[in-house]
N, C-alpha and C positions, 0 to 999 in steps of 0.2 A: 624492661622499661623503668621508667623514674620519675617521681614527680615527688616536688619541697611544697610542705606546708605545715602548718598550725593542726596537733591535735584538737580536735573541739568537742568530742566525744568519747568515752570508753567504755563499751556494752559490756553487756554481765557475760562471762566466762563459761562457754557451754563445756562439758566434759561426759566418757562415756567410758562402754569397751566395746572395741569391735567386736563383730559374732562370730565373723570366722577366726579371727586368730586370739582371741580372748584378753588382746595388750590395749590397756589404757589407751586414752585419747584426750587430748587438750586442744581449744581452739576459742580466742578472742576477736572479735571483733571492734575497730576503731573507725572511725571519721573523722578523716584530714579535708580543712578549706585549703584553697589556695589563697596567692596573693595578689592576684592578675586582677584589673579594671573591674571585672565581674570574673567574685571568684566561684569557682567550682568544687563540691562540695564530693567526696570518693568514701564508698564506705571500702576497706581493706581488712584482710583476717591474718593473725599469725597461728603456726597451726603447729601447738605441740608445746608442754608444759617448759623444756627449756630454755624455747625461743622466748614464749610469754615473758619466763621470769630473768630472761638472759638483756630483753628489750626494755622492759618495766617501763611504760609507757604511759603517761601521766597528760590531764587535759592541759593545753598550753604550751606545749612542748615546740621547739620547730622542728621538725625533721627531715629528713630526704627518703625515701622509701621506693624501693628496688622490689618491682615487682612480676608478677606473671598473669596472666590472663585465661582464662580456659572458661569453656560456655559447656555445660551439662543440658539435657531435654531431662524433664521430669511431669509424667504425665500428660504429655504434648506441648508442655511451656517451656520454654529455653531459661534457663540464667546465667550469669554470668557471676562469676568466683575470681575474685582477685585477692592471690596470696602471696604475701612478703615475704619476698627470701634474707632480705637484708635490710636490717631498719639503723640511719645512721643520727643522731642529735646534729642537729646543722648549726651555724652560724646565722640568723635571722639578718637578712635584709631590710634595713630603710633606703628607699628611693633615695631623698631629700640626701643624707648621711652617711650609707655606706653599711650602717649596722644597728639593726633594732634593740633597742630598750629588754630589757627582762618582759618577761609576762607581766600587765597590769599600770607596769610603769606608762608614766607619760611621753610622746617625743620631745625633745630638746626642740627648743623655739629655733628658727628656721636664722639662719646667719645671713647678714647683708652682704652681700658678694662687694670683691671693690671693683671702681669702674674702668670699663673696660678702656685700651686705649685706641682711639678714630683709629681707622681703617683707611691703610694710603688706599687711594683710585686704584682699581685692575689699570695696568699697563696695556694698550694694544702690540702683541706681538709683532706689528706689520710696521710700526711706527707712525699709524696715521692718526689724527685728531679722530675722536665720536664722531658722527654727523646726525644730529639733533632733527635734522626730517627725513631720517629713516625709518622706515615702519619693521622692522625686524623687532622680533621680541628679544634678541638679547645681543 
């Protein structure tokens, strides 16, 4: 799966060693909003001291993030574990423009389109005049 947004978060970097096989463990956790009407707010992990510093992932950031899903039971509670296989720096979109500003910056004030030019009549295919007391809606 994949979804683009705005890093807006970076948690503190948990690390460990596993018990059964005694090798290190790295794993970060971030929070991407999106950019839809109402946007949605994903918290995501990269899991493994290369990736972390392979991504260096910074709040602000736009990215696209290629991810996986999997639900664990702990206790009798399920959760759910979303972890990035691929994390890409995107190109940020403005609706209005085409391509958003850096972090921080402002948008560029909105340009006056020029005016359009009238619109000849639709043609009747059949070659008859409208007729003005018909109740048809089109």
């Amino acid at each position: 799966m994949e979804i683009q947004g705005r890093i807006i978060a970076v948690l503190e970097k948990r690390s460990g060693v596993a018990k059964s096989t005694g090798n290190p463990w790295a794993t970060q956790d971030y929070v991407l909003e999106t950019h839809e009407q109402y946007p949605h707010r994903m918290v995501f992990n990269v899991f493994g001291e290369d990736k972390i510093s392979q991504y260096n992932l910074q709040v602000g950031e736009e990215v696209n993030v290629s991810f996986d899903i999997n639900a664990r039971e702990f206790n009798g509670r399920w959760y759910n574990d979303i972890r990035a296989w691929n994390v890409v720096r995107a190109q940020p979109v403005d609706p209005a423009v085409g391509i958003m500003p850096p972090a921080g910056a402002p948008f560029p004030p909105p340009q006056a389109a020029a005016p359009a030019a009238p619109a000849a009549a639709p043609q009747d295919p059949f070659g008859s005049a409208p007729d003005s007391n018909s109740d048809l809606p089109f």
